[in-house]
C-alpha positions, 0 to 999 in steps of 0.5 A: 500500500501506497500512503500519502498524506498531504500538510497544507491550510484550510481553503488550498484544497488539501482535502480536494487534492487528496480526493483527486489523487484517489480518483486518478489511482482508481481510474488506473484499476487501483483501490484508493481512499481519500480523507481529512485529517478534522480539526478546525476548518477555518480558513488558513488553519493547519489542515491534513489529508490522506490518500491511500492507494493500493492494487487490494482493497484497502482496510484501513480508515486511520490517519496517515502516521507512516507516509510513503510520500508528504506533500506540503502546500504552505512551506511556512507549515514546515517550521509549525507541524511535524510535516515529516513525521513517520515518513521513512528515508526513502520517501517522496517530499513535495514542497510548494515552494520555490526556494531550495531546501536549504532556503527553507532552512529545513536542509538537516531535515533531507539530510540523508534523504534521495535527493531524487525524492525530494523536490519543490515546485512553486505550485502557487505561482503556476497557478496564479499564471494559469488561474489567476487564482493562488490554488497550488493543489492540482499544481502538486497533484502533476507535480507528484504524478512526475515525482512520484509515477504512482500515477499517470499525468493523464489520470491526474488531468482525467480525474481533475476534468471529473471535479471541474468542469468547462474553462476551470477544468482546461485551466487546471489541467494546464496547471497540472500539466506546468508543474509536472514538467517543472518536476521532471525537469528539476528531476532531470537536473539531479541525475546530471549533477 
């Protein structure tokens, strides 16, 4: 089983990110489970999602405590929640971000880490250029579609045309597209260095 659980704040679409990522793993042939982490709903408070995703059905309805990959849409959360807790050495990290790991001051956090597994995209900005709109979230779903190949680009843009619809969906399909190829090229710099 595949977990990913996914740090971000209240009106970035963490839990609709996460929902996303299900539906393209289960249009792949795949199980999948997508949940929230509840507590306060606010708008800007911490929020946590989880997506499971596995090739048998899936048991467990628990939070995510041991990921196989985190990804962050706020980086100033990375200094206030323990983003990395449980995640083992070999897991994925995506930050929306578009400073280094160092800039972010979490370098003693990766150390030891694939740095092949380890990549930041600046989600929002993507976003701001396609949607006019700061949503980093289908921004994170290409760019994890890239990092990660637990699914494809096309089922991430397939299961975005599911939740949006018209000129809203184009855009975010778009969005998701930019990102992907942001990662893959980042991805692509780590292998030459």
């Amino acid at each position: 089983m595949f977990q990913v659980r996914i740090h971000g704040r209240g009106g970035q679409g963490a839990v609709t990110a996460a929902e996303m990522l299900s539906v393209a793993a289960f249009d792949e042939g795949r199980h999948a489970q997508a949940f929230p982490s509840f507590g306060s709903e606010r708008t800007g408070a911490p929020v946590v999602a989880f997506c499971r995703i596995d090739d048998q059905p899936i048991r467990s309805h628990d939070p995510v405590t041991e990921p196989d990959a985190v990804i962050v849409q706020d980086p100033t959360l990375l200094h206030l929640v323990p983003v990395f807790a449980g995640l083992s050495q070999t897991g994925y990290v995506l930050v929306n971000t578009s400073r280094t790991f160092e800039e972010l001051g979490i370098e003693d956090l990766v150390v030891g880490r694939d740095p092949r597994r380890l990549v930041t995209v600046p989600a929002t900005d993507i976003s701001r250029e396609h949607l006019g709109t700061p949503r980093p979230n289908t921004a994170l779903l290409g760019g994890f579609a890239a990092l990660s190949g637990l699914v494809s680009l096309h089922s991430v843009q397939d299961a975005i045309r599911q939740r949006f619809h018209g000129e809203v969906a184009d855009q975010n399909v778009a969005v998701a597209a930019a990102a992907y190829d942001h990662v893959t090229s980042a991805m692509g710099e780590h292998t030459h260095a």
